[in-house]
C-alpha positions as CSV (number, residue, x, y, z in Angstrom):
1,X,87.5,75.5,86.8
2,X,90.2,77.2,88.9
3,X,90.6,76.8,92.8
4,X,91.2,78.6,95.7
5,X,92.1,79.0,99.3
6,X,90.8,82.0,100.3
7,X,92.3,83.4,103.8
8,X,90.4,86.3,105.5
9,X,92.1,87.9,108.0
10,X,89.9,90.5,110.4
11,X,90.7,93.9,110.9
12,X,87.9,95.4,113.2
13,X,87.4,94.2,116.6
14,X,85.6,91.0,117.7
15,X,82.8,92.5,119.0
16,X,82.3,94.1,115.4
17,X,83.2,90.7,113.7
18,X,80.5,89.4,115.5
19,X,77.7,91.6,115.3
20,X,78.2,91.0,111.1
21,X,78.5,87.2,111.5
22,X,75.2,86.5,110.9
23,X,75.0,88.4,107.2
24,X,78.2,87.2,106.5
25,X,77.0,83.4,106.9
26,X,74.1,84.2,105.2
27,X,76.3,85.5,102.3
28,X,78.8,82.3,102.2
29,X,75.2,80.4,102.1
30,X,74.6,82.0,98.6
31,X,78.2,80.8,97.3
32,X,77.6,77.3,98.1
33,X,74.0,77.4,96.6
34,X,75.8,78.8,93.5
35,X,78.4,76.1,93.8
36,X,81.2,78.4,94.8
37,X,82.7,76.9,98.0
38,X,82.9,73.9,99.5
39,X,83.5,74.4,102.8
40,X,84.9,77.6,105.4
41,X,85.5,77.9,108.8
42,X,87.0,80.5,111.3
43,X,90.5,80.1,112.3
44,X,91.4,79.5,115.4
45,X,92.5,81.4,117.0
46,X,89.5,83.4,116.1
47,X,92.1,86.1,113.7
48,X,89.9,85.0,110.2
49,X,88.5,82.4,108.8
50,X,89.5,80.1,106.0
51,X,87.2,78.9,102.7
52,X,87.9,76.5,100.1
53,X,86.4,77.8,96.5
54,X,86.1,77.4,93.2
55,X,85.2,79.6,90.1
56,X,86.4,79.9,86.4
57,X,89.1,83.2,87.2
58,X,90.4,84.5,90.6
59,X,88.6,87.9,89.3
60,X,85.0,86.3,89.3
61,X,85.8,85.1,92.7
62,X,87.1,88.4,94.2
63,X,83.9,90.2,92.5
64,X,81.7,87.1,94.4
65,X,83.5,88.3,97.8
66,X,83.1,91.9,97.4
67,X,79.3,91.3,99.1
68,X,80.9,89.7,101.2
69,X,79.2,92.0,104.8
70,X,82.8,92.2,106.2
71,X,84.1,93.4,103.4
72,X,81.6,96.3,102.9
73,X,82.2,97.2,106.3
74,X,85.7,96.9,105.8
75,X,86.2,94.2,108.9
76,X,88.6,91.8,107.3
77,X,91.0,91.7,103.9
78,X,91.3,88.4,101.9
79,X,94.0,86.8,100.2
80,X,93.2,84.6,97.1
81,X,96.1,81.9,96.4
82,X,95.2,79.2,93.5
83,X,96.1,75.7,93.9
84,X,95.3,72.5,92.2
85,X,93.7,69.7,93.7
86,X,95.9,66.6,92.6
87,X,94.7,64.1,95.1
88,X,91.2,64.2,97.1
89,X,88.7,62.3,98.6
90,X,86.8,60.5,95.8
91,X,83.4,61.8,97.2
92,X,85.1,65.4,96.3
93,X,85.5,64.4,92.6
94,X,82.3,65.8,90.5
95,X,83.1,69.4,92.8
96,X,86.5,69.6,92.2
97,X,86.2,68.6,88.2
98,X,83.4,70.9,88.0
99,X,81.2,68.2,86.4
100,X,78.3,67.7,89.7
């Protein structure tokens, strides 16, 4: 299991951020019920948002957040970088070895 911090960065007004907020919540909802991220958040200030994921290849990940509402309405870009979790809380163990 590979994993990654993925930084969105908007690119359409606030207003339009928020009016796709909603579906885009509802879309991060599906990756954690598939075990995809373990946690997001929007940057503040309010330029992005920042999530914490996991999946077997950076493709299968970019392919997850292509449903991803603000990027069908072409409202943010995303940039992938892989890291590797040496040290973390022990609760985090079974998510970040893959084996929950």
């Amino acid at each position: 299991m590979k994993h990654f911090l993925v930084d969105i960065h908007y690119t359409a007004p606030i207003e339009k951020i928020d009016e796709i907020l909603p579906l885009h919540r509802a879309f991060l909802q599906t990756g954690y019920d598939q075990g995809y991220l373990l946690c997001s958040g929007p940057k503040n200030p309010r330029t992005g948002g920042i999530v914490i994921a996991r999946a077997e290849s950076e493709d299968e990940l970019r392919n997850f957040f292509k449903q991803d509402p603000y990027q069908q309405n072409q409202a943010a870009r995303y940039a992938f970088t892989e890291f590797n979790p040496v040290k973390f809380q022990p609760f985090l163990e079974k998510w970040i070895t893959g084996l929950e």
